[in-house]
Wavefront OBJ file of the C-alpha trace (Angstrom):
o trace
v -19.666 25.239 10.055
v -17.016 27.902 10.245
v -17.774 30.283 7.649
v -13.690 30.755 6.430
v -13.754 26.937 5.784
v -16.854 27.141 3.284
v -14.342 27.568 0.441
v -13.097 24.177 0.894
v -16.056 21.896 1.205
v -16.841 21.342 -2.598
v -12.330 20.118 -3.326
v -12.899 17.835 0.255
v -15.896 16.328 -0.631
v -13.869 15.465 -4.196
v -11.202 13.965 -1.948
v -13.665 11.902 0.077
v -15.256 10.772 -2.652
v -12.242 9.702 -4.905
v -10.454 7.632 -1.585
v -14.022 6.084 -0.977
v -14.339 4.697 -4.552
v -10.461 3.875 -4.404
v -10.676 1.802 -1.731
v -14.476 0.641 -2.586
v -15.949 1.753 0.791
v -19.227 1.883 0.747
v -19.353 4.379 4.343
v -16.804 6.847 5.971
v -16.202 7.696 9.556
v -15.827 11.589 10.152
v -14.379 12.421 13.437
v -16.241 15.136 15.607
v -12.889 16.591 16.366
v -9.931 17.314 14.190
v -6.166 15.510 14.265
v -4.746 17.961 16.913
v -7.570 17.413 19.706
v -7.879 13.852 19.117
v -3.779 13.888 19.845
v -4.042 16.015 23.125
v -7.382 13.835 24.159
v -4.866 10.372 23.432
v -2.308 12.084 25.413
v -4.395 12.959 28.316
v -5.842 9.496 28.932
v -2.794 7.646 28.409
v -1.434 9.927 31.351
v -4.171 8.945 33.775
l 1 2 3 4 5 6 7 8 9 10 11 12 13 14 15 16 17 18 19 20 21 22 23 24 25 26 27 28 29 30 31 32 33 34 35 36 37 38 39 40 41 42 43 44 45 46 47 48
């Protein structure tokens, strides 16, 4: 973990937790990678 994004783990897990009993699901999928790679890997294999 990065230590400048340790200041935002308690307010995410809040946000997790809130959609999860929102939409009543009982497990979440976390991506490995954030929004911006998982664009450039779509890109890339689309172009091959």
């Amino acid at each position: 973990m990065n230590p400048d994004r340790a200041d935002v783990i308690v307010l995410a897990t809040k946000i997790y937790l809130f959609a999860m009993k929102w939409s009543g699901a009982k497990h979440i999928y976390v991506p490995k990678i954030g929004l911006s790679d998982g664009i450039i890997k779509a890109m890339y294999y689309d172009s091959i």
